[in-house]
C-alpha positions as CSV (number, residue, x, y, z in Angstrom):
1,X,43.7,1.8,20.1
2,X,47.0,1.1,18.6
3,X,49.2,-1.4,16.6
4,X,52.9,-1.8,16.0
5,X,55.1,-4.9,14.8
6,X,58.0,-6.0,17.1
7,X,60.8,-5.6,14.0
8,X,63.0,-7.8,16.9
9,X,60.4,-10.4,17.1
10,X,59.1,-10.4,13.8
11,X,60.3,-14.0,11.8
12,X,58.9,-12.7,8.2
13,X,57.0,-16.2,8.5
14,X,53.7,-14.2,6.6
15,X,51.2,-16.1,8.8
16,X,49.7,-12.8,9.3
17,X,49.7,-11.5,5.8
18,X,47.9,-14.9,5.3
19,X,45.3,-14.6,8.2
20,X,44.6,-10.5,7.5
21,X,40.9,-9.8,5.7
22,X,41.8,-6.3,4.8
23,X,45.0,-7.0,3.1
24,X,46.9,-4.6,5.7
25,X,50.0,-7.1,6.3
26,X,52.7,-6.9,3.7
27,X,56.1,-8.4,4.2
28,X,59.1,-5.6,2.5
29,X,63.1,-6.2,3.2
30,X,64.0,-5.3,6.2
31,X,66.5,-3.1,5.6
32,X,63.7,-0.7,4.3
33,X,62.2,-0.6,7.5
34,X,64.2,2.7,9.5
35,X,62.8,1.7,12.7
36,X,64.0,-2.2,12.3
37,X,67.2,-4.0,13.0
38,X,69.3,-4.3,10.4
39,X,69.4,-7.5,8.2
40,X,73.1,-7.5,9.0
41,X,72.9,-7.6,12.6
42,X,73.6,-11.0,14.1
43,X,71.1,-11.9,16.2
44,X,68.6,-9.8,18.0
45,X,68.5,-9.0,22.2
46,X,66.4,-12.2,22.2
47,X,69.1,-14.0,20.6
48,X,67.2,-14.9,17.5
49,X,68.5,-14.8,14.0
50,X,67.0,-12.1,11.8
51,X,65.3,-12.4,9.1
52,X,65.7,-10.3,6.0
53,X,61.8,-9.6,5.7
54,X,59.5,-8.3,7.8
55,X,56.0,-7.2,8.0
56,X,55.0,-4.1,8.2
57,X,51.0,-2.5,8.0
58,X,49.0,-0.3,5.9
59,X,47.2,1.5,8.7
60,X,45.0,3.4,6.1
61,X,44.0,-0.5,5.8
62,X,43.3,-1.7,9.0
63,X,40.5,-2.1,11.3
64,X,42.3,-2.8,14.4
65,X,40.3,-6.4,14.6
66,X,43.0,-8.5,16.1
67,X,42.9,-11.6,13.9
68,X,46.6,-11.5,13.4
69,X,47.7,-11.7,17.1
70,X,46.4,-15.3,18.6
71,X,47.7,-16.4,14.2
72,X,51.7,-14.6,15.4
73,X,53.8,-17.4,16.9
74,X,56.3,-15.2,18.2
75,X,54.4,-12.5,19.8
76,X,55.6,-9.8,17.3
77,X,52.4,-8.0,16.9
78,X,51.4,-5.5,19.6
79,X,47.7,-4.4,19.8
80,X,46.4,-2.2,22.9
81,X,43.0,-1.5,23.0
82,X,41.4,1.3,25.2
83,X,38.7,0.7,27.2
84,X,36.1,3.8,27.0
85,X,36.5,4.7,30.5
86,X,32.2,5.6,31.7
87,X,30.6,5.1,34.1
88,X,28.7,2.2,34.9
89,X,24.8,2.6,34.1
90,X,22.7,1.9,36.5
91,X,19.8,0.3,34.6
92,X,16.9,-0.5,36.9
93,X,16.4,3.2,36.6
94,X,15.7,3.2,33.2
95,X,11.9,2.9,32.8
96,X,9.7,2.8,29.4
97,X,9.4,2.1,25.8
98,X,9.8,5.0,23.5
99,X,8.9,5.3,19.9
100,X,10.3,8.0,17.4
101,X,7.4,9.7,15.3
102,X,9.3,10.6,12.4
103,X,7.3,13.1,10.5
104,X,7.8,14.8,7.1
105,X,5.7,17.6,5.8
106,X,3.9,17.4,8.8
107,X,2.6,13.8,8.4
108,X,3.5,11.0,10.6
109,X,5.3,8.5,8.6
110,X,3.8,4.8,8.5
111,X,6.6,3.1,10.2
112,X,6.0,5.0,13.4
113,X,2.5,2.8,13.8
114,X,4.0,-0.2,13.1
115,X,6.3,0.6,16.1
116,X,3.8,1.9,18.1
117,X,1.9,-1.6,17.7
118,X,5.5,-3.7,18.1
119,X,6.1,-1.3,21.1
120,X,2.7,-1.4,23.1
121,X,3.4,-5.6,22.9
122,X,6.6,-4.2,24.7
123,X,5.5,-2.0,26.9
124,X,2.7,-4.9,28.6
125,X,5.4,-7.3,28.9
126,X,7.0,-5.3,31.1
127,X,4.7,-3.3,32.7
128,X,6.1,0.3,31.6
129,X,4.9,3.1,29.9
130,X,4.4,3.5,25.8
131,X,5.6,6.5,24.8
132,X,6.5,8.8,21.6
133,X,8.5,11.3,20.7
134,X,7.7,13.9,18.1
135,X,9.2,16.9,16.8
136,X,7.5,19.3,14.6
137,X,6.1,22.6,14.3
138,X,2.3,23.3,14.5
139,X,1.4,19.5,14.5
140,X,-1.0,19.3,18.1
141,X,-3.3,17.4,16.3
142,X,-0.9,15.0,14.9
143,X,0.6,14.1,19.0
144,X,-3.2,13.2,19.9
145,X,-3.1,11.0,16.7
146,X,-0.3,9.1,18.8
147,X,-2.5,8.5,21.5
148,X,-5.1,7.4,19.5
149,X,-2.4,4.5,17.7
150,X,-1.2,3.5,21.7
151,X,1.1,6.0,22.8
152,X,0.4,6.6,27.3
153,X,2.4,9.7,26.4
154,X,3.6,12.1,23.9
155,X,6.7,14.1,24.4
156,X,6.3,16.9,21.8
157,X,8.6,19.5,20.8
158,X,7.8,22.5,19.1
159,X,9.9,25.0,16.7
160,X,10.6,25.4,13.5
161,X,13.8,24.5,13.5
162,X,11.9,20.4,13.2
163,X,9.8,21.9,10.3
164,X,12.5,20.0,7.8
165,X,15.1,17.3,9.2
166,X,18.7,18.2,10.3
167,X,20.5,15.8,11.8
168,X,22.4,18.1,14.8
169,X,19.1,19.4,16.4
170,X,17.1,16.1,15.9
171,X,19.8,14.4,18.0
172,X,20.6,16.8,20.8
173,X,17.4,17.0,21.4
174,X,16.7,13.9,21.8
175,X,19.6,13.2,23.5
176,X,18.6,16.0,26.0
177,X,15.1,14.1,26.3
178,X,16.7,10.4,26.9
179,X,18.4,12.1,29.7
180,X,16.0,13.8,31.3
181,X,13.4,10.6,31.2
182,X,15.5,7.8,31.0
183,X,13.9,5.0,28.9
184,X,14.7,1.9,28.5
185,X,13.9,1.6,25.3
186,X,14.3,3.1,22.5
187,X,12.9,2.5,19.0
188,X,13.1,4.0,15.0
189,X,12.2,3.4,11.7
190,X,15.4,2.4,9.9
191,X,14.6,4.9,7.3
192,X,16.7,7.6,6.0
193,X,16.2,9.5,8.9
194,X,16.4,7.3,11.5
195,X,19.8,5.6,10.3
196,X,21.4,9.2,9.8
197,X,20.8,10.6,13.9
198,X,20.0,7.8,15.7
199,X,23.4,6.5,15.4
200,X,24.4,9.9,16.6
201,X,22.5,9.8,19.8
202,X,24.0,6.1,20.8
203,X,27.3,7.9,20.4
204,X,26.4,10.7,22.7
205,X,25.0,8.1,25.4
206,X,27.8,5.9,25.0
207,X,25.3,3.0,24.2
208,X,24.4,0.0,21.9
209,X,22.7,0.3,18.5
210,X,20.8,-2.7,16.6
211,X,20.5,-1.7,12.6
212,X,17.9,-3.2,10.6
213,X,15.8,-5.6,13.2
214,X,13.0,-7.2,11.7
215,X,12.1,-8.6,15.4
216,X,11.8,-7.9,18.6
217,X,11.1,-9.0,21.9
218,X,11.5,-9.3,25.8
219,X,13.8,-12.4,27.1
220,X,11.5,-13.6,30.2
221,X,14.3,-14.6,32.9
222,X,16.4,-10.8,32.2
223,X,13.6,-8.3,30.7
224,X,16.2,-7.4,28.3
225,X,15.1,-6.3,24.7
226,X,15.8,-9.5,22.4
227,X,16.9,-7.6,18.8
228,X,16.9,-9.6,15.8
229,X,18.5,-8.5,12.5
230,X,19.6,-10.4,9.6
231,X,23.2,-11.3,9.3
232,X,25.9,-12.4,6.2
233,X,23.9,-11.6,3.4
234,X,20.2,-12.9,5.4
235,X,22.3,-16.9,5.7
236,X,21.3,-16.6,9.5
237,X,19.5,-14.2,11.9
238,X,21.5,-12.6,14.9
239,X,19.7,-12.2,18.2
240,X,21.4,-9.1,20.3
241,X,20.9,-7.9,23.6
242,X,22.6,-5.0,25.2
243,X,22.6,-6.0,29.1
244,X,24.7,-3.3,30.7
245,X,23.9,0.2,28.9
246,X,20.3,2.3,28.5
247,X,18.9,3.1,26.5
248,X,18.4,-0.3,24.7
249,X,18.5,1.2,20.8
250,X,17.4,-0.3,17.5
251,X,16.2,0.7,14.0
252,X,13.3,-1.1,12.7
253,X,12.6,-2.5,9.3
254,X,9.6,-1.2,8.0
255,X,6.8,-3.6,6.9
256,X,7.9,-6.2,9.0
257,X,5.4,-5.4,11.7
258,X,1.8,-5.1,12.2
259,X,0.2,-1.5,12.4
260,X,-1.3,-0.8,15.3
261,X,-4.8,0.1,15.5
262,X,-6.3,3.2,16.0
263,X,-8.5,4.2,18.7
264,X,-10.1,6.9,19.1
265,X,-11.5,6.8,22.7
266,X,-7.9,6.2,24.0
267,X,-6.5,9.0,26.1
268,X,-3.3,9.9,27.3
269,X,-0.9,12.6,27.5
270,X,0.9,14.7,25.2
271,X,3.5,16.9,27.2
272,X,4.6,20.1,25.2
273,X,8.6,19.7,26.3
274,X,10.7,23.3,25.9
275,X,13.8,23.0,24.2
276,X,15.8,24.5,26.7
277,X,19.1,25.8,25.3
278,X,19.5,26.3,21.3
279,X,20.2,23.5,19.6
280,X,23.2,23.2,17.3
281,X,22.9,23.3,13.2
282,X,25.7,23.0,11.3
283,X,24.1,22.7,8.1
284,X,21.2,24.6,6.1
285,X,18.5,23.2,3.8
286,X,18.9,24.8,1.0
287,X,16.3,23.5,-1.7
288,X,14.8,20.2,-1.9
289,X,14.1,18.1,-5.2
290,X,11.1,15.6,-4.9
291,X,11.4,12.4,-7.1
292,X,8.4,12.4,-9.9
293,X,6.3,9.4,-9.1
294,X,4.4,8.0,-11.7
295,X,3.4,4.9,-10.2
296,X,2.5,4.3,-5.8
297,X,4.7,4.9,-3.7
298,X,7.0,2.0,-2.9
299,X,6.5,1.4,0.9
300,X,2.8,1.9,0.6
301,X,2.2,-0.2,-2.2
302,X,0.0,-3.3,-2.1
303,X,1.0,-4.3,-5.2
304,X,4.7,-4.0,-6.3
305,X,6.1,-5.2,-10.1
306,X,9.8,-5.4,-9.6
307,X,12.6,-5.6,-12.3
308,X,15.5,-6.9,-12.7
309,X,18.9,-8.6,-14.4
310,X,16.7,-10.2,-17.2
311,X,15.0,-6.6,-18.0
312,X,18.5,-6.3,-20.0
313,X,18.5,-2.5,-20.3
314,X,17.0,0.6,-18.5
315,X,14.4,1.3,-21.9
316,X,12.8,-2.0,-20.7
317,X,11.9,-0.9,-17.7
318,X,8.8,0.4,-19.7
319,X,7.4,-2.7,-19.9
320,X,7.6,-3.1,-15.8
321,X,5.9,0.6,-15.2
322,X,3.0,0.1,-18.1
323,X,1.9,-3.1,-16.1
324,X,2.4,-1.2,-12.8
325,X,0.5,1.6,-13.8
326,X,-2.4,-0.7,-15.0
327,X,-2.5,-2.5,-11.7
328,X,-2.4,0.6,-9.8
329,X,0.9,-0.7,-8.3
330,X,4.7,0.5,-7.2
331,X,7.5,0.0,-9.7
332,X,10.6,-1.8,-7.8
333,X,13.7,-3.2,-8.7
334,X,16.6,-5.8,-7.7
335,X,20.5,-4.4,-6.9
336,X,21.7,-5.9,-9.9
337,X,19.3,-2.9,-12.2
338,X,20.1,-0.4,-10.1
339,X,23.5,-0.9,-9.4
340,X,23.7,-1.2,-13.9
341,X,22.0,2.5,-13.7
342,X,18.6,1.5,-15.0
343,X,16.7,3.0,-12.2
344,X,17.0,4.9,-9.2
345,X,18.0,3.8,-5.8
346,X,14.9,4.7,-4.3
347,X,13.1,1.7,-6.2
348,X,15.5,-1.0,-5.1
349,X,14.3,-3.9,-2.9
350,X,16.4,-6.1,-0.8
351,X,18.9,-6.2,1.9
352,X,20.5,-2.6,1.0
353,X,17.0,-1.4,-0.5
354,X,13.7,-1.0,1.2
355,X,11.8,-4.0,2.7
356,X,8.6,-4.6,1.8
357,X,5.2,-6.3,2.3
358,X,2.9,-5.8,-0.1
359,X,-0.4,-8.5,-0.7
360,X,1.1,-8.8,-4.8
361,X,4.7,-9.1,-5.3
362,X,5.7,-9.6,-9.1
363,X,9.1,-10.3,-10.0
364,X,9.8,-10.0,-13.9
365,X,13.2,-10.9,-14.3
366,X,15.1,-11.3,-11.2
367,X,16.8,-14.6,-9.8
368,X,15.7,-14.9,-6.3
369,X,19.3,-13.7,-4.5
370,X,19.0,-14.0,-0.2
371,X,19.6,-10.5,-0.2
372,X,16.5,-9.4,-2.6
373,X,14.5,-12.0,-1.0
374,X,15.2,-10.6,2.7
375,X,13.9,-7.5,1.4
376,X,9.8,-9.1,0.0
377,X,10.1,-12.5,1.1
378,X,7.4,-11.8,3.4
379,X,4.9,-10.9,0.9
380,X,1.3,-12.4,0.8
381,X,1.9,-13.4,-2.9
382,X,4.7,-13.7,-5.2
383,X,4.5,-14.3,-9.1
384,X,7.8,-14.9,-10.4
385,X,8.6,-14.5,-14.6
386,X,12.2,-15.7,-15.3
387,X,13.2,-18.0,-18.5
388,X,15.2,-20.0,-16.2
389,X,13.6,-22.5,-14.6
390,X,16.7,-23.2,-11.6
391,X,16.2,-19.6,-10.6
392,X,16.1,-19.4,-6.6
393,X,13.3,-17.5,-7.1
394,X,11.0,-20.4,-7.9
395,X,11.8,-21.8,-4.7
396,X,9.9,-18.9,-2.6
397,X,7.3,-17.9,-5.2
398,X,3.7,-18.4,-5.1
399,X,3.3,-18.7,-8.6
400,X,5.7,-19.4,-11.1
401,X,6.0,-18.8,-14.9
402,X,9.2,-19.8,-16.7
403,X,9.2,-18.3,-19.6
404,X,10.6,-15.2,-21.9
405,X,9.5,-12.0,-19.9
406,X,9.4,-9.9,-23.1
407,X,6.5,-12.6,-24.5
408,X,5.0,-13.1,-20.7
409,X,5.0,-9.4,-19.4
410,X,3.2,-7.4,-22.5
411,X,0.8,-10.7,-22.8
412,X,-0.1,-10.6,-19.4
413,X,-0.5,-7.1,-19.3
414,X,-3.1,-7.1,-22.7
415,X,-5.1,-9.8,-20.5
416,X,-5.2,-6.8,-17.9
417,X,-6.4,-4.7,-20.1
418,X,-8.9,-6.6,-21.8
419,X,-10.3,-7.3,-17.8
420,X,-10.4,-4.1,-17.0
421,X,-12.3,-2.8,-20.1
């Protein structure tokens, strides 16, 4: 793809400087411009009288989107987009749903059930197989667990180059396994593995990739996979379809769907697949750092105290993990307190956080934005403490307490205690 102004053509009528999002347009003097006319030419070969600006474009800036050609009345702005040139996919030969058991340490992580529930639904609908995908080392037991949660099949490799994610062997070889098979479907958690080398693999198979669903499902009249993600800031919710490319791709939200249930006189088939040729590794894992958890773990959680704005300073957070800690619960956080450096990135909640679904969601300080709320509004409970009572928050809460959190928290927490004891 490419982009050039037509000097000849170009008016200086900044229309386009006006229309650009990225602030690539800027209009300089024409006689700066080397490759342009000079001011002091008469007219130009269309006869037109030349302007002494012109636009010119930062392309460190631009995205290539187009919105300044159709807003150019004089046709000075020439875009060519390339087509990639592959073949067409002949999709009635793509067959199956498949689910990606992401593992670490050898343990299955909790998203992959709630796909494998989301995907048998799936799989009925359209008469096709359920299957997973593993990689690992040493985990036999762990593919029969897959069975047992829905899975008609388990494609399991084995080496210890899976014992710790990499991103270069994860997606070769699951590009080599997409190939091979040829699914239909093709389903992650939209964790920090899955958004690192899933993208990857859409790449390699020149195919579509939904980020971030939090629904899914099979359009009747087509049997194409309905993906449905949250779009500008969580204001509406996109429904995509990718009709002409397989595998059908998207990441999944996690706690947005029901776990499936495990069954234990299920059978099915768990096929030991070889690697073939070695897979690439650029990189090496060198040493890894675990985060010291005081309090649950934040996906797990049932109960969740979250803190934000109001909390005024990263010492306050104290008062959030004592009454976490007392209700045996996670400690999570808005944007706004992480982004001020008050707590780690892993706690926050929200659009660009974690999504979450606990039964007990407590929010001590935080207004209620559309992005937090598209990451717990789905919560069986919410308790919301703010001292101001027009906080959005109120509006999606279960319970609501205006009030001073630094009086509300520590009083509600001594009431805890005095329970408890």
């Amino acid at each position: 793809m490419s982009i050039k102004i037509l000097f000849d053509k170009c008016t200086g009528c900044t229309l386009c400087v006006k229309v650009c999002p990225f602030s690539a347009m800027q209009m300089v003097d024409r006689d700066s411009v080397p490759e342009a006319i000079p001011a002091s030419s008469a007219v130009t070969p269309t006869t037109r009288k030349l302007s002494k600006k012109v636009v010119i474009i930062d392309l460190d800036k631009c995205t290539l989107c187009g919105a300044c050609v159709p807003e150019c009345k004089f046709d000075a702005i020439d875009l060519k987009k390339e087509e990639l040139s592959q073949p067409a996919v002949a999709t009635d030969a793509y067959k199956g749903v498949w689910v990606f058991a992401e593992q670490r340490e050898q343990k299955i992580q909790p998203v992959v059930y709630e796909l494998l529930g989301e995907g048998r639904k799936l799989a009925d609908q359209l008469g096709e197989e359920l299957a997973a995908v593993l990689f690992g080392y040493g985990m036999q037991e762990q593919a029969q667990e897959l069975i047992y949660y829905g899975a008609d099949k388990v494609y399991y490799m084995d080496d210890p180059i899976f014992q710790e994610f990499q991103d270069d062997p994860y997606s070769e070889a699951m590009k080599r396994l997409v190939v091979k098979y040829k699914p239909s479907i093709l389903l992650t958690g939209a964790t920090n593995i899955g958004r690192s080398f899933i993208p990857q693999i859409a790449i390699k198979l020149y195919t579509g990739l939904t980020a971030d669903c939090t629904g899914l499902a099979i359009e009747p009249e087509t049997k194409l996979l309905l993906q449905t993600r949250p779009a500008f800031g969580g204001n509406l919710m996109a429904v995509i379809k990718c009709p002409n490319k397989r595998p059908q791709m998207a990441t999944v939200r996690h706690k947005v769907m029901k776990k499936a249930e495990r069954n234990p006189t299920r059978t099915g088939q768990v096929i030991v697949e070889p690697i073939g040729a070695p897979l690439p590794c650029r990189t090496k894992l060198i040493h890894k750092v675990a985060e010291a958890l005081t309090t649950v773990k934040l996906e797990e959680a049932d109960i969740i105290v979250s803190g934000g704005r109001g909390l005024g300073k990263a010492e306050n957070f104290k008062l959030i993990e004592e009454l976490a800690i007392l209700l045996n619960a996670a400690v999570g956080a808005s944007r706004a307190a992480v982004d001020a450096g008050w707590i780690p990135y892993s706690h926050q909640v929200g659009q660009t956080g974690k999504t979450v679904c606990p039964k007990l969601y407590i929010a001590v300080g935080i207004s209620g934005s559309i992005q937090h709320l598209a990451g717990m509004g789905s919560s069986d409970t919410i308790v919301a403490i703010n001292r101001d009572p027009h906080a959005p928050i109120f509006n999606h809460c279960t319970y609501g307490i205006v009030g001073d959190l630094f009086e509300v928290v520590p009083l509600l927490t001594k009431r805890i205690k005095e329970i408890c004891n």
